[in-house]
C-alpha positions in Angstrom: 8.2 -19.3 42.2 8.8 -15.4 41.9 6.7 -13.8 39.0 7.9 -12.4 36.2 6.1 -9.0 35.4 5.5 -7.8 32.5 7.8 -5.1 30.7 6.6 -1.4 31.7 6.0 0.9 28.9 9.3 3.0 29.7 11.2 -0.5 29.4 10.0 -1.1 25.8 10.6 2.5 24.6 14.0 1.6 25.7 14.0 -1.5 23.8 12.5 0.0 20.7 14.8 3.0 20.9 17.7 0.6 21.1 16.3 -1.6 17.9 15.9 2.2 16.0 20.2 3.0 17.0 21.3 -0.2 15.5 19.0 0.6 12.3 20.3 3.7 12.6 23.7 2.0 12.3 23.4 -0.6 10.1 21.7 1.5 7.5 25.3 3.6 7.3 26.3 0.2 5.8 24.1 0.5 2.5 25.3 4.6 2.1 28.1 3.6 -0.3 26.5 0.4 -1.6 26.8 0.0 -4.9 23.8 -0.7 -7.0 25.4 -4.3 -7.7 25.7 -5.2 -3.8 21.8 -4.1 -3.1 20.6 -6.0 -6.6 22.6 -8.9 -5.8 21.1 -9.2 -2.0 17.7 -8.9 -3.2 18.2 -12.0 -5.2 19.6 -13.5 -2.5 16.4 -12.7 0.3 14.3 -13.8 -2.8 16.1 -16.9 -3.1 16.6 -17.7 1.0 12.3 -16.8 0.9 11.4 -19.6 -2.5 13.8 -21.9 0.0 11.7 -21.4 3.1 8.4 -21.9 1.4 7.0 -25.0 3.4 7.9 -23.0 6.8 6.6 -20.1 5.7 3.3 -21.7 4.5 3.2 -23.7 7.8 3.8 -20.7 10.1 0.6 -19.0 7.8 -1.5 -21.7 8.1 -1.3 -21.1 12.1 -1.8 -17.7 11.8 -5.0 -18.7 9.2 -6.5 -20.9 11.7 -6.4 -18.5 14.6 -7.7 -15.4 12.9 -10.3 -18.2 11.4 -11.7 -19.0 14.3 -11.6 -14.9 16.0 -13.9 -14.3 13.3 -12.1 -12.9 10.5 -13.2 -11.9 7.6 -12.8 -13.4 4.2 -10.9 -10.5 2.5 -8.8 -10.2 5.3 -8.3 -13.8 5.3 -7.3 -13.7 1.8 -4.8 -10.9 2.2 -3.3 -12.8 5.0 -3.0 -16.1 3.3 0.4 -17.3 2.0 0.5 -20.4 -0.5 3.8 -21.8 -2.6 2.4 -19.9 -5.0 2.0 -16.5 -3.6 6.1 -17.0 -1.7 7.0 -17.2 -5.9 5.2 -13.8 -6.4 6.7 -12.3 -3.3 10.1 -13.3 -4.6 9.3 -12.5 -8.1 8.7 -8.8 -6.4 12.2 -8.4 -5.0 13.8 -9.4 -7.9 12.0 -7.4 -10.2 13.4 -4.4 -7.9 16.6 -5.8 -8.5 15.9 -5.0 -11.8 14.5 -1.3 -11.2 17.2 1.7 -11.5 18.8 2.8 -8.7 17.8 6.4 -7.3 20.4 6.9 -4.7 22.6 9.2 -6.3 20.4 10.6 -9.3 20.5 14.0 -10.0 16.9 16.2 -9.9 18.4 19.1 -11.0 21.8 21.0 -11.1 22.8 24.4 -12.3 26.2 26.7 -12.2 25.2 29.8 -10.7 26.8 33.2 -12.6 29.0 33.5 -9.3 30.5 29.8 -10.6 28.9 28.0 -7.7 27.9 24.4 -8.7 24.6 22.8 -7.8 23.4 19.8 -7.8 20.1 18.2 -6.0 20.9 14.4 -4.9 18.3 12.1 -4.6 19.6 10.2 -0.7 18.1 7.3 1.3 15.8 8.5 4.4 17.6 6.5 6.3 15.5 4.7 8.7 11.8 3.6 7.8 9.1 2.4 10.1 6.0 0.2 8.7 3.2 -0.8 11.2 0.3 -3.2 8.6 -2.0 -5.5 9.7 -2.4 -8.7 8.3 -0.2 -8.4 5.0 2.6 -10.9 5.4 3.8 -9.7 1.6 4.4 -6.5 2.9 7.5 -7.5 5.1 9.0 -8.5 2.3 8.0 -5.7 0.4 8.6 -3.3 2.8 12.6 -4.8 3.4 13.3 -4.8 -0.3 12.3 -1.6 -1.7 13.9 -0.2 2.3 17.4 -1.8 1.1 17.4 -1.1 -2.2 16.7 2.9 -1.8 19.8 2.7 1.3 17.5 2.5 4.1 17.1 0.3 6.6 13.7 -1.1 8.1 11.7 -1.1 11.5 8.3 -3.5 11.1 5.1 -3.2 13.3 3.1 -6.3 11.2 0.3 -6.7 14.3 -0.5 -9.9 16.0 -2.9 -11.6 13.1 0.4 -12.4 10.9 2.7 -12.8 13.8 4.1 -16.2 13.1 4.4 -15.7 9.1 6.1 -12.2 10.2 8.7 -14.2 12.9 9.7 -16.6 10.0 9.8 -13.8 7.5 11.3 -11.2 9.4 14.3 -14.7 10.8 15.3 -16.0 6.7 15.5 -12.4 5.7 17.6 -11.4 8.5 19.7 -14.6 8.2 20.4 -14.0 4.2 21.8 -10.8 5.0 24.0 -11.8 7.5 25.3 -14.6 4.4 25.7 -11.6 2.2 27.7 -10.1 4.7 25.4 -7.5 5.5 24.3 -6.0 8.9 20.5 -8.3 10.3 20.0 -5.0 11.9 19.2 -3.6 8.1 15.9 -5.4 8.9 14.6 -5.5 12.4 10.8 -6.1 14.0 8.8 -4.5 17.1 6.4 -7.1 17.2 7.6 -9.1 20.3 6.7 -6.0 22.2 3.1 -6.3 20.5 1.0 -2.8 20.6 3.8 -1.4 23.5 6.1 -1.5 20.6 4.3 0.1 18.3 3.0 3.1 20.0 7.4 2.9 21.2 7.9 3.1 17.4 5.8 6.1 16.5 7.5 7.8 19.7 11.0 7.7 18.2 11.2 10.6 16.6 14.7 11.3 16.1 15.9 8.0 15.6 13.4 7.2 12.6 13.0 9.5 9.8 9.6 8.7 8.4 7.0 6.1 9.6 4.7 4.7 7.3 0.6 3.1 8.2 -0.5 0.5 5.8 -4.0 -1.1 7.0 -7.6 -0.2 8.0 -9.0 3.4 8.5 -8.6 3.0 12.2 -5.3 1.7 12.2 -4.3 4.9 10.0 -5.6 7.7 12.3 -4.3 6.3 15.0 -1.1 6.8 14.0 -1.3 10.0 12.4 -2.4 10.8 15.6 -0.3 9.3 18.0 3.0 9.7 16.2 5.8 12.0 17.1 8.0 10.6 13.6 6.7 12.4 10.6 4.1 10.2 9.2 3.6 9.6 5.7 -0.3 8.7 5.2 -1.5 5.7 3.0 -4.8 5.5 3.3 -8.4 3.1 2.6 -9.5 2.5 -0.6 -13.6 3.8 -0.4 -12.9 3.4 -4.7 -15.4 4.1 -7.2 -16.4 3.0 -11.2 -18.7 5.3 -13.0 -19.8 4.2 -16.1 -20.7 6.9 -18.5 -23.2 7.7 -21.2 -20.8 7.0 -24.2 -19.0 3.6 -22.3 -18.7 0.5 -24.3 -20.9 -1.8 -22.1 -19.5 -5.0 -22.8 -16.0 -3.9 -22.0 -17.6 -1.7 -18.6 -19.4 -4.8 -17.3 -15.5 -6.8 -17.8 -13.7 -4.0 -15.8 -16.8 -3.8 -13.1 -16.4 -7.7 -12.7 -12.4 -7.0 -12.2 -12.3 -4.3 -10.1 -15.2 -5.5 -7.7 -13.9 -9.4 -7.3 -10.3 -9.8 -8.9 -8.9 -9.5 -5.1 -12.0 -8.1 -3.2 -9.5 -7.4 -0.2 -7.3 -4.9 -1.4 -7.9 -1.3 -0.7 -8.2 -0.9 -4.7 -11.0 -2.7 -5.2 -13.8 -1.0 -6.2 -16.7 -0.4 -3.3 -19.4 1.6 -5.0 -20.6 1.8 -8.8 -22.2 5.0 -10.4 -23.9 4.5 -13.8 -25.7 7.2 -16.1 -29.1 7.2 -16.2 -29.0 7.3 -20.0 -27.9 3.7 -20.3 -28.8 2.2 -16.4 -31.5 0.3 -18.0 -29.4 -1.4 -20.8 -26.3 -1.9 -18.3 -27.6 -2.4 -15.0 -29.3 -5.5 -15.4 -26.5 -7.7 -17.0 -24.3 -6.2 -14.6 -26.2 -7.0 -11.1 -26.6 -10.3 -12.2 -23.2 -11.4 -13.4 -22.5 -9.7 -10.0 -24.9 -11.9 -8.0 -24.1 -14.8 -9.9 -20.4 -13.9 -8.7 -21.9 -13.8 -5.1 -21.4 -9.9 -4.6 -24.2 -8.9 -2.1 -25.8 -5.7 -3.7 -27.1 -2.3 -2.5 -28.4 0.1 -4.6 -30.3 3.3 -4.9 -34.3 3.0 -5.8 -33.6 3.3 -9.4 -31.0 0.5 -9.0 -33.4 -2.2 -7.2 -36.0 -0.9 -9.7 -33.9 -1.9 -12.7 -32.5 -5.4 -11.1 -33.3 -8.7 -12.8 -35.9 -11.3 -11.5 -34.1 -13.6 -8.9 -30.9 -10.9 -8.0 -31.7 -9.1 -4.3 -30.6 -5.7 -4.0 -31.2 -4.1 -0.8 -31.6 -0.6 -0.2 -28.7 1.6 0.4 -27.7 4.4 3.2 -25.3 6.8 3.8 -23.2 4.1 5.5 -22.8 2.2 2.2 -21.3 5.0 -0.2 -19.1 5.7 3.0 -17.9 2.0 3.4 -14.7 -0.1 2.1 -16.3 -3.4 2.1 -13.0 -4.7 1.8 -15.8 -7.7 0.7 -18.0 -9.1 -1.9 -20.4 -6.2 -1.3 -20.8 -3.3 -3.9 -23.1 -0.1 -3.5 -25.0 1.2 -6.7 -26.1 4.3 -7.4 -27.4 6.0 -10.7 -26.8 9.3 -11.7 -28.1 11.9 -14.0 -24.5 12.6 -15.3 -21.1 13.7 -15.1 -22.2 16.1 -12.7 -23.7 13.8 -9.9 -21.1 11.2 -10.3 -18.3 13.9 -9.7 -20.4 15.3 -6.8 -20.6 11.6 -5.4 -17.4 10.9 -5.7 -16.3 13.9 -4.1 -18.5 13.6 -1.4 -18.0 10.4 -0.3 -14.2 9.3 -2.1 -11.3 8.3 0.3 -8.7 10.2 -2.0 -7.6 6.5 -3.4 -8.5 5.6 -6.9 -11.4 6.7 -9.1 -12.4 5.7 -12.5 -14.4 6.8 -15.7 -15.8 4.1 -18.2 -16.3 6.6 -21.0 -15.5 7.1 -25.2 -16.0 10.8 -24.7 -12.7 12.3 -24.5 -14.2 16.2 -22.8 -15.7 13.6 -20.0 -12.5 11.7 -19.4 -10.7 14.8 -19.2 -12.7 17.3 -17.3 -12.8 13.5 -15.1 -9.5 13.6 -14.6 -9.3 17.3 -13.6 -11.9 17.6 -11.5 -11.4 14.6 -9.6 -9.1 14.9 -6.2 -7.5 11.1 -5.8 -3.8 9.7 -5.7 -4.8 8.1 -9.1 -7.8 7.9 -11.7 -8.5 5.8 -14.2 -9.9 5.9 -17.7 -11.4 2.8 -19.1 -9.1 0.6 -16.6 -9.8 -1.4 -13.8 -8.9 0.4 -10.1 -7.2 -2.6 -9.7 -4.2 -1.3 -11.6 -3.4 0.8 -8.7 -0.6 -1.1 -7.4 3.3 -0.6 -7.9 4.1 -3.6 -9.2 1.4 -3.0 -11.9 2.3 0.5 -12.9 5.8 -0.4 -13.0 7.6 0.3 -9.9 8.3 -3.3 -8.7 6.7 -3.5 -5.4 5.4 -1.0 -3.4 5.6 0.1 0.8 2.0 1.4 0.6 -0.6 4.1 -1.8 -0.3 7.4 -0.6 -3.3 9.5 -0.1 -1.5 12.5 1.1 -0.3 15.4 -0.6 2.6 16.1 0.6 6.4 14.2 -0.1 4.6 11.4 -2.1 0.9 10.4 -3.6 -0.1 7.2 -5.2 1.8 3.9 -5.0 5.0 4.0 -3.0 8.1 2.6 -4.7 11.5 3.1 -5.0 11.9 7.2 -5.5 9.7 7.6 -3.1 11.6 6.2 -0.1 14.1 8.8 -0.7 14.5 12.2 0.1 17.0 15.1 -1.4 19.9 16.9 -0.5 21.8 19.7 -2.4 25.4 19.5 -2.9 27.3 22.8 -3.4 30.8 23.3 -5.3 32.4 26.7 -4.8 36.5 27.4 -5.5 36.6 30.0 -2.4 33.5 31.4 -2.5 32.5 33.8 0.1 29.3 35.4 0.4 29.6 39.4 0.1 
């Protein structure tokens, strides 16, 4: 029997370069859409998705039991998991940017010049969109539906620990366009060429407009730097709560207990808690133990394993803890002397994510919110809030750390870019 080799890297370039052409294409198809075509194909991928529950659930449940046994960790786990009850939330997404505005077409700005040139600035789709994620089957369909909906069309790189919910995902979305008489190709996947196709993906500059990371820190720089495509940078969530001097403690120990174990696996979730000295020995010890009782593993400063309760271990933290996402039900504690120290923490050791202030003192919220540099901050709110579809932008493709193009939670407007449209009657330039 002859063997069959394996593909070369110049073969799946070509492949991938082929797959970005018939985005390329097929994305022409939604320039024109009307707002009631793309709305009424999101309710129909919503509706093909709630119909393919039991296969998608049994296609998760192999990809569960795989990453299960490599060792995987519980967080991870949990983003990866896909009940009946998580496909009706994933559904519920797309049709709740169904229900979004349109911003294809809007106009930023617009002016008549003195010459009688007429301006206007156009918000446009990019046009093709590349997403490589790990683990996060929700964000295929995120990723397609806020891609259609803003006119473009979308490449996925989902990485081999969701590959089977991806295949299934990627196979009913696909098919429901084709029934709404759209192009398949509006929606298209690198993963059969595994890690080949994704490096091909980042190397297509030219044939996608923007690519987009969503996943761990190394997952993140390696794009950034392998990628030819420019790169818009989401990044990890190192997150902190400081709890100032004025806080209302009951409320402060409620938002701690959110934003550490609501979802401890999304890159919002808080990693390390500052509190001010000036109440650390009237907070600290309810706190730590309605942590521990939650079964958050605890590191802390001296003055936090000084302050612990009888029967709640809290280990001794390094430099590695106030630099770690946890992504786990671990927390790092530190106290502070102040505003001060907690701003200098935070900008020491922040990841640019979220940040928030526990505080009834409005000069500390707001020289908080100046002084700290991060896509969002919060102020007397859970950092769990940062997420699209809680802030009101449906779903998201990913929270921006960057500065440039787009910061924060990725929806809608940001998946387009602008052009400007001139009107002249014969204009000449003199």
């Amino acid at each position: 029997m002859t063997a069959v080799s394996s593909p070369t890297t110049s073969d799946v370039e070509t492949e991938v370069r082929d797959v970005a052409r018939r985005a390329q294409v097929a994305s022409r198809s939604l320039a024109t859409a009307p707002r009631g075509t793309k709305d009424a194909t999101l309710h129909a991928l919503a509706n093909a998705l709630v119909a393919a529950t039991d296969e998608l659930v049994a296609a998760n449940a192999e990809d569960l039991d795989r990453e299960r046994a490599a060792g995987m960790t519980p967080g991870l786990l949990d983003r990866l998991a896909l009940t009946p009850a998580r496909v009706d939330g994933i559904a519920a997404a797309l049709r709740e940017v169904a229900a979004l505005p349109d911003p294809v077409g809007e106009v930023v700005r617009g002016q008549t010049l003195p010459n009688g040139l007429r301006l206007r600035q156009l918000r446009v789709p990019m046009g093709v969109v590349g997403m490589i994620y790990e683990a996060r089957p929700n964000v295929t369909v995120d990723a397609a539906g806020l891609a259609l909906k803003s006119g473009n069309a979308v490449i996925l790189r989902g990485g081999s620990a969701a590959a089977r919910s991806n295949e299934v995902i990627v196979r009913v979305l696909r098919d429901a366009l084709e029934a709404r008489g759209l192009p398949a190709d509006l929606v298209q996947t690198v993963d059969p060429w595994g890690r080949a196709g994704g490096v091909a993906l980042m190397h297509a500059r030219g044939l996608v407009d923007v690519l987009i990371p969503r996943g761990g820190a190394g997952l993140i720089r390696t794009v950034v730097a392998e990628s030819t495509v420019p790169v818009i940078e989401t990044g990890v969530g190192n997150v902190h709560v400081f709890v100032d001097a004025s806080a209302d403690l009951d409320r402060a120990v409620d938002i701690v207990m959110n934003a550490k174990t609501q979802r401890v696996g999304a890159c919002n979730a808080t990693e390390t808690l500052l509190v001010h000295d000036a109440v650390a020995e009237r907070f600290l010890p309810d706190v730590l133990a309605r942590l521990a009782e939650a079964g958050v593993v605890l590191h802390g400063d001296e003055r936090t394993v000084a302050l612990a309760p009888g029967g709640v271990v809290v280990a001794p933290a390094t430099d590695e803890d106030w630099a770690t996402e946890y992504l786990a039900m671990e927390l790092a504690v530190r106290v502070v002397s102040g505003l001060d120290e907690a701003i200098e923490h935070i900008r020491r050791w922040s990841s640019g994510h979220t940040e928030a202030i526990l505080t009834s003192d409005l000069r500390s919220s707001e020289r908080f919110v100046a002084e700290i540099d991060a896509a969002a901050v919060m102020v007397n709110a859970s950092t769990r809030f940062t997420d699209g579809g809680e802030l009101g932008l449906g779903a998201e493709i990913g929270i921006s750390t960057q500065k440039l193009h787009a910061r924060g939670p990725m929806g809608l407007t940001e998946l387009t870019t602008t052009k400007w449209v001139v009107n002249g009657d014969g204009h000449v330039r003199p």
